[in-house]
Each structure stands twice: as C-alpha cells, then as structure tokens.
DSSP file (Angstrom, degrees, kcal/mol; ACC not computed):
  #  RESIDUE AA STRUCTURE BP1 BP2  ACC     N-H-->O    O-->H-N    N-H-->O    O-->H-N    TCO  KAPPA ALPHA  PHI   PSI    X-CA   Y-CA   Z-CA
    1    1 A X     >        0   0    0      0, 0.0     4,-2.6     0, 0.0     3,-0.2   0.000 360.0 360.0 360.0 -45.3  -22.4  -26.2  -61.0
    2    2 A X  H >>  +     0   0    0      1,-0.2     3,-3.3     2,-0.2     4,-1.2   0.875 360.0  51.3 -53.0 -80.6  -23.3  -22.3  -60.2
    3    3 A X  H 3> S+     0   0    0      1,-0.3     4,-1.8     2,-0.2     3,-0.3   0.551 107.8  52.9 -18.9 -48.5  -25.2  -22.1  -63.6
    4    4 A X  H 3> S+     0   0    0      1,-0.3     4,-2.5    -3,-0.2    -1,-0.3   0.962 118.7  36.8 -87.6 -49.7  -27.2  -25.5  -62.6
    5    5 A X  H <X S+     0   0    0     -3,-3.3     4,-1.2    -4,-2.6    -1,-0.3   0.842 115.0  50.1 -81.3  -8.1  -28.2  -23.7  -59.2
    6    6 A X  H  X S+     0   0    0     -4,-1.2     4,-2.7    -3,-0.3     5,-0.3   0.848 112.6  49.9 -85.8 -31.8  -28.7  -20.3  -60.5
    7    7 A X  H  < S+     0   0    0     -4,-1.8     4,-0.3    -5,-0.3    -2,-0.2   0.883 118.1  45.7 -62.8 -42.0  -31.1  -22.0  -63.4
    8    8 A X  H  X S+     0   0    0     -4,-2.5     4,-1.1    -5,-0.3    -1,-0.2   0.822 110.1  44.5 -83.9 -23.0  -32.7  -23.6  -60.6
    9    9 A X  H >X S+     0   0    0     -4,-1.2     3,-0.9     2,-0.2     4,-0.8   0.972 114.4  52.5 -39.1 -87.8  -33.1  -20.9  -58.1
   10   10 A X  H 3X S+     0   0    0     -4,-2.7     4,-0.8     1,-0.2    -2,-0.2   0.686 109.9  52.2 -21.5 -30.3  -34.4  -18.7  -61.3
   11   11 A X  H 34 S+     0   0    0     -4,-0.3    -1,-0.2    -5,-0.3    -2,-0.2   0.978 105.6  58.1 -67.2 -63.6  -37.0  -22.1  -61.7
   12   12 A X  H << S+     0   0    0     -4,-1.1     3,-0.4    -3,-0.9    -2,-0.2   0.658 108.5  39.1 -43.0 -42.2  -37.9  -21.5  -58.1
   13   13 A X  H  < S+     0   0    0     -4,-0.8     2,-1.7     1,-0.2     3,-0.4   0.951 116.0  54.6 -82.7 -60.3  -39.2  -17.7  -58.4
   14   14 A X    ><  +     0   0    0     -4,-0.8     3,-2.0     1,-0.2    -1,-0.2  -0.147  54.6 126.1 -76.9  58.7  -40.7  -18.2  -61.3
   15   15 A X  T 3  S+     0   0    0     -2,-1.7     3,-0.3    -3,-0.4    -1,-0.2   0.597  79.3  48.6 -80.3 -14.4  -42.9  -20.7  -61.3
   16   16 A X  T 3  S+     0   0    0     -3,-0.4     2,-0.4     1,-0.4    -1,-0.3   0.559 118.3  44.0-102.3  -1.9  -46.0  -18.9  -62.6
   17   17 A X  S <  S+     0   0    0     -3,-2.0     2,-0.4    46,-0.1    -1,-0.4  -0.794  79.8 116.8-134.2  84.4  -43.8  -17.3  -65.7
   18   18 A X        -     0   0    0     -2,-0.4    46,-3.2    -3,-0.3     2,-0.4  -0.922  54.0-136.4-138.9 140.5  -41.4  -20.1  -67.3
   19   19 A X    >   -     0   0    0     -2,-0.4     3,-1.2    44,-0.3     4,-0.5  -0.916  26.8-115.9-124.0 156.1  -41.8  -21.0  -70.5
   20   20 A X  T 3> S+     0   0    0      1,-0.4     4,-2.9    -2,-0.4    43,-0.1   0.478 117.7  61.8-102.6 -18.6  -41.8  -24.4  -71.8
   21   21 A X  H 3> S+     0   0    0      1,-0.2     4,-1.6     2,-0.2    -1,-0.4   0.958 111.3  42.0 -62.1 -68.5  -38.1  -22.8  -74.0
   22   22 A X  H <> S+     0   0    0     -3,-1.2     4,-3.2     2,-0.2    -2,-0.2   0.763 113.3  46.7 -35.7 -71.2  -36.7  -22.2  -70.6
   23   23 A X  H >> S+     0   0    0     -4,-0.5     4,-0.7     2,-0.2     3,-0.6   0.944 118.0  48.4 -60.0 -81.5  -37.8  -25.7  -68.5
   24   24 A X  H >X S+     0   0    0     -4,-2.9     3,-4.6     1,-0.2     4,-3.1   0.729 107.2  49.6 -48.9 -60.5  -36.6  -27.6  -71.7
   25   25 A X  H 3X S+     0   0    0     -4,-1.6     4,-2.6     1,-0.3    -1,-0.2   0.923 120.9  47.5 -38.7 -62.5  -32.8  -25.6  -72.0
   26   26 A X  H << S+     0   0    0     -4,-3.2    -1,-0.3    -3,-0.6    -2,-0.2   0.701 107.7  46.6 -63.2  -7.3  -32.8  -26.6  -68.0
   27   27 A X  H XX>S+     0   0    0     -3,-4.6     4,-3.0    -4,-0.7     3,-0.9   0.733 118.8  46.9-100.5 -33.4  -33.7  -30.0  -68.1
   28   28 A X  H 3X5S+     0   0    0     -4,-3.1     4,-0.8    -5,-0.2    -2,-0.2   0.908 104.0  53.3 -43.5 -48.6  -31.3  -30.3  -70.7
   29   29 A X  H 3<5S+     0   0    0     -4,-2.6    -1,-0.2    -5,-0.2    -2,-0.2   0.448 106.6  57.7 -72.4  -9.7  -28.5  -28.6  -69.4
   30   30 A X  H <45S-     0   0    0     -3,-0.9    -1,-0.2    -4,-0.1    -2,-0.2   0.783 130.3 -90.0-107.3 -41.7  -29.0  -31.2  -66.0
   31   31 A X  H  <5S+     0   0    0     -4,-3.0     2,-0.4     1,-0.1    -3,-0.2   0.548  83.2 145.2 137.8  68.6  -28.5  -34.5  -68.6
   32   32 A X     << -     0   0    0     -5,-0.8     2,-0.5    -4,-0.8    14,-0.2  -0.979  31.5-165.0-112.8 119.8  -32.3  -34.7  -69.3
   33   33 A X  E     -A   45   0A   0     12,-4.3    12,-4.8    -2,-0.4     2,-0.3  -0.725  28.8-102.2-109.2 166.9  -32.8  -35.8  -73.1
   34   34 A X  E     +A   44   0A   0     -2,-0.5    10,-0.3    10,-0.2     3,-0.1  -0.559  42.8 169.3 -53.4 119.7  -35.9  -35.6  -75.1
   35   35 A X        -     0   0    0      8,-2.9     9,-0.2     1,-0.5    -1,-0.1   0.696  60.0  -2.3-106.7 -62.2  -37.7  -39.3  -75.3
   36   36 A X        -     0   0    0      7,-0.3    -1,-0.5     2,-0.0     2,-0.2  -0.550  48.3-153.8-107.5 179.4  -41.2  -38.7  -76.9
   37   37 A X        +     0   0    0      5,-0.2     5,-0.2    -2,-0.1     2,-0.1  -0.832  17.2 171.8-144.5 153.4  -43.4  -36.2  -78.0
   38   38 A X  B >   -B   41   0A   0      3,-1.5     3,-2.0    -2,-0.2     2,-0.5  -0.628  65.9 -56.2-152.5  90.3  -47.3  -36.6  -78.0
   39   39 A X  T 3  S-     0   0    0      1,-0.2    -1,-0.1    -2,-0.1    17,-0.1  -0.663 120.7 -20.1 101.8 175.4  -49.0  -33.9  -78.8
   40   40 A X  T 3  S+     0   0    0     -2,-0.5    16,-3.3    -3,-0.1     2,-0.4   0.681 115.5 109.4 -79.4 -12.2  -48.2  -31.3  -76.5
   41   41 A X  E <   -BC  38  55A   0     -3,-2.0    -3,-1.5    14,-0.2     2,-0.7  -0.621  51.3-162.5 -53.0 118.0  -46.8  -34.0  -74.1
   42   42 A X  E     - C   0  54A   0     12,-1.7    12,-1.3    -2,-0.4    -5,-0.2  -0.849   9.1-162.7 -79.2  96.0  -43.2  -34.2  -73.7
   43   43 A X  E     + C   0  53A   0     -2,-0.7    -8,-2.9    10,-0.2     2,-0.4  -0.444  14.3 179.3 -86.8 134.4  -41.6  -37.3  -72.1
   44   44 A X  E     -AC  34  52A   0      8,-1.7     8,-1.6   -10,-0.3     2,-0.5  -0.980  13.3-175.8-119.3 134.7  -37.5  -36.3  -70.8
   45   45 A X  E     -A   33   0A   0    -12,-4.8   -12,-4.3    -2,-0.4     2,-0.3  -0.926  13.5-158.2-130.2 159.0  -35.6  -39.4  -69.1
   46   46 A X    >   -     0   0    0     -2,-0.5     3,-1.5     3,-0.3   -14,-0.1  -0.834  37.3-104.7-163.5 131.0  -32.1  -40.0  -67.4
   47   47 A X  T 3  S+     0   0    0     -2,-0.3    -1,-0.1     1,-0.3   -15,-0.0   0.463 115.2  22.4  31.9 -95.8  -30.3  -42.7  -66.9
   48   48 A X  T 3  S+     0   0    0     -3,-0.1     2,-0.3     2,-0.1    -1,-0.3   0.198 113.1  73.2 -76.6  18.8  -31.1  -43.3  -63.1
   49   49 A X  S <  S-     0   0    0     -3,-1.5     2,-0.5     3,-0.0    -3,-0.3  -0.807  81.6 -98.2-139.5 158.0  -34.3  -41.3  -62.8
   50   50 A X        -     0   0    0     -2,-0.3    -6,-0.1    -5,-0.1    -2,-0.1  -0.733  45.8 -93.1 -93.9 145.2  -37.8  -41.7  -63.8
   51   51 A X        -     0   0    0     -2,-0.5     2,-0.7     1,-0.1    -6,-0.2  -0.129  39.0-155.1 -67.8 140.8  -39.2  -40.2  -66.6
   52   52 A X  E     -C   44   0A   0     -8,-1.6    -8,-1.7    -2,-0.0     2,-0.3  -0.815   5.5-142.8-106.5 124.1  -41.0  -36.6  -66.3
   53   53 A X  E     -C   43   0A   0     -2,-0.7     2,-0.4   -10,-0.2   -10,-0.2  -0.755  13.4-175.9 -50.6 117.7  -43.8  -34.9  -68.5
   54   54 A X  E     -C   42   0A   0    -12,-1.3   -12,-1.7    -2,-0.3     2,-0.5  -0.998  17.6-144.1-118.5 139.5  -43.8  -31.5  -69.2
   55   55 A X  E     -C   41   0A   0     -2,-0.4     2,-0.5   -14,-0.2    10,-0.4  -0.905  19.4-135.0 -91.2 116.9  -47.0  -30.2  -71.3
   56   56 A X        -     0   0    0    -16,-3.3     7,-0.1    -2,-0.5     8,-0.1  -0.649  30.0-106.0 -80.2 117.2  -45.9  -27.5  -73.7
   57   57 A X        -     0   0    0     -2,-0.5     2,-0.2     5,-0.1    -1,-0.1  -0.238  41.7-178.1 -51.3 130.2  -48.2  -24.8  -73.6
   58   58 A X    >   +     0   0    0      5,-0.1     3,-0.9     0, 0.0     2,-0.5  -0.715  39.1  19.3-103.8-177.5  -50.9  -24.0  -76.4
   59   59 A X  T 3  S-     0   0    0      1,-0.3    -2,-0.0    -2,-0.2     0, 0.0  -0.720 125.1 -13.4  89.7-123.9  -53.5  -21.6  -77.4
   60   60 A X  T 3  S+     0   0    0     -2,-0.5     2,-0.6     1,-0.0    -1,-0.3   0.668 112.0 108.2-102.8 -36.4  -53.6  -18.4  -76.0
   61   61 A X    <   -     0   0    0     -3,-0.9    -1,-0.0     1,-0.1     0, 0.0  -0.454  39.7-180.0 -76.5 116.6  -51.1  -19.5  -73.3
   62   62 A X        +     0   0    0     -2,-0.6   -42,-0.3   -43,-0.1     2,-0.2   0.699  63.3  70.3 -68.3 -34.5  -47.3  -18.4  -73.1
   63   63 A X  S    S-     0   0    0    -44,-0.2   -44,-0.3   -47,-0.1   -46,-0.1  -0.636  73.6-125.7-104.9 141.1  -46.4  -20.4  -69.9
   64   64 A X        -     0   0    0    -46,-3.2     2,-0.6    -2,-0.2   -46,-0.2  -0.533  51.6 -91.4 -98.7 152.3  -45.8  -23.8  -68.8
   65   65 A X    >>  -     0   0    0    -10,-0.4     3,-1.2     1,-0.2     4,-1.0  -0.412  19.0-127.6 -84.6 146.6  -48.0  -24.7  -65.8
   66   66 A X  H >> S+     0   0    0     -2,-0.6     4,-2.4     1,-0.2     3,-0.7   0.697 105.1  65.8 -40.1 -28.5  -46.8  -24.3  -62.4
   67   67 A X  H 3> S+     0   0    0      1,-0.2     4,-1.0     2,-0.2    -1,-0.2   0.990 114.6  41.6 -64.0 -51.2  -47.8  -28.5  -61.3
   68   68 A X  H <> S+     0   0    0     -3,-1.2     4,-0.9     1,-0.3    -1,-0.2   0.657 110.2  47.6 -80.9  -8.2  -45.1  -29.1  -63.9
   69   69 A X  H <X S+     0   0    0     -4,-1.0     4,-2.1    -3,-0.7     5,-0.4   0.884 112.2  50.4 -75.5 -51.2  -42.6  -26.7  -63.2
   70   70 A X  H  X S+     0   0    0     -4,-2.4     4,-0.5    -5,-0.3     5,-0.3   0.729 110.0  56.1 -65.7  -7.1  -42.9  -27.7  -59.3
   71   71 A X  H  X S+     0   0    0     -4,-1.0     4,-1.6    -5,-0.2    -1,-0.2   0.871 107.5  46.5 -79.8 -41.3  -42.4  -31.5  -61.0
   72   72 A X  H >X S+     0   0    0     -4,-0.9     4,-2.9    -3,-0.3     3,-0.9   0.949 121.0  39.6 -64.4 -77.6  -38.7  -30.2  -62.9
   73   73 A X  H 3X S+     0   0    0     -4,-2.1     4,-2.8     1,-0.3     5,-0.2   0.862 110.6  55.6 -66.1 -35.9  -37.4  -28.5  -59.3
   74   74 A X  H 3X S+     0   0    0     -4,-0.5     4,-0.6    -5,-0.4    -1,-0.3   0.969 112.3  41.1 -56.5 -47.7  -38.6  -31.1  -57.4
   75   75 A X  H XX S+     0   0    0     -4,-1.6     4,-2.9    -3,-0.9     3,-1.1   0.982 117.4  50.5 -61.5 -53.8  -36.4  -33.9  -59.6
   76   76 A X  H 3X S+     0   0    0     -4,-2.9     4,-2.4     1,-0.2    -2,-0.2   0.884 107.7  47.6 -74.5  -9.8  -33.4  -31.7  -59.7
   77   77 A X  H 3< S+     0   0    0     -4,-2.8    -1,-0.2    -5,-0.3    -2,-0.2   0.377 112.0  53.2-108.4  17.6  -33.3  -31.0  -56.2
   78   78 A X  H <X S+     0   0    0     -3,-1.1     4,-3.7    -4,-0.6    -2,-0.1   0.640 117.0  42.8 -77.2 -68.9  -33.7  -35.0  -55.7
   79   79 A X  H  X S+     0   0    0     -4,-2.9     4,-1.9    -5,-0.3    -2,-0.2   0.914 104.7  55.9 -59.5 -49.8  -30.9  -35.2  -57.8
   80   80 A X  H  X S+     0   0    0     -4,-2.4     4,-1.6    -5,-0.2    -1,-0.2   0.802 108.2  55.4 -32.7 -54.6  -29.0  -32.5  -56.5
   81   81 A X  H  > S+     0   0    0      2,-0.2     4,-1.0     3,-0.2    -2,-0.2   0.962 104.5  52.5   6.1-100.9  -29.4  -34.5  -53.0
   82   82 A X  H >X S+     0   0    0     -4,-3.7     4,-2.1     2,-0.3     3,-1.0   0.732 107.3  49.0 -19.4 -76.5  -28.0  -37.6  -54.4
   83   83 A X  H 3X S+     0   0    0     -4,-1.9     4,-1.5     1,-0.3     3,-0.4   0.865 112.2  48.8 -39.4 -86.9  -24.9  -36.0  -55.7
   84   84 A X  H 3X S+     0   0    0     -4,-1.6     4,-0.5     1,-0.3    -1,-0.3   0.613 111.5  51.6 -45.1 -45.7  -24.3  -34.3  -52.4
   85   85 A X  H X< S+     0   0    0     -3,-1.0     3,-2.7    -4,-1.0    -1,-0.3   0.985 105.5  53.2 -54.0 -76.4  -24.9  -37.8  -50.7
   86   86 A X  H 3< S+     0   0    0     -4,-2.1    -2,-0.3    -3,-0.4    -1,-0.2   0.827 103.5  61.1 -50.8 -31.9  -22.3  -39.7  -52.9
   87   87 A X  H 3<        0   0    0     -4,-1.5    -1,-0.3     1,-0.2    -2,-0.2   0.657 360.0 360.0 -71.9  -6.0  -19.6  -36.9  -51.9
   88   88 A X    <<        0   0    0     -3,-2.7    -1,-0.2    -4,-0.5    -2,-0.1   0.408 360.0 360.0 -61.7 360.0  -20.1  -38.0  -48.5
C-alpha cells in the first residue's frame, strides 16, 4: 500500500517527465492489465473500472503526455476513494 501511494505521489510531481515505462509498471502494479494495442494506443482495463488510453510516445519524444498522465492519477485516486469508502 505505501509503494502504491509513493508511485502515485511520484505520478503527481511528475507529470511533464513520466515515461510511458513508468505509467505502464504503475498501472500494472494497481491490477491494470494490458487489453489492446493500436498503434501507439494502449487500451488497460479492470474489472470494475472503465477502460483508459494511454498513447505511448514516438518520434523525437521521450515522455508520455501530461492529459494522460492526469487520466492514470485521476483513476487511481477514484479508486483509491472506493477502497477507503468500503473500509467504512
């Protein structure tokens, strides 16, 4: 549970510098599996959740863009929610 908030925290500063290696290892590490690829789209689902896109950077670029980065924290910290809700 720290690791999931320190990974997300980490998400949180760096929003302009993550690379696409990174977002995936965290959306993994949360229960997010791989469903497509298209392209440089990249469909992740779980279970209860809807599925997210992340576009893996090409060209010249190293970094995934920040809209999609703010898409990952914004789901885990939905999810994060939840959980905290069902322990009530």
């Amino acid at each position: 549970m720290v690791k999931k908030q320190s990974d997300l925290t980490q998400l949180k500063n760096s929003k302009k510098s993550t690379r696409f290696s990174d977002l995936e290892r965290i959306l993994k590490q949360h229960g997010w599996e791989h469903r497509s690829t298209n392209g440089s789209h990249n469909i992740y689902a779980k279970d209860a959740s809807l599925p997210i896109m992340v576009v893996k950077p090409h060209g010249k670029h190293k970094y995934c863009n920040p809209m999609d980065v703010n898409k990952v924290i914004a789901m885990l910290q939905a999810e994060e929610e939840a959980e905290e809700n069902e322990d009530d």
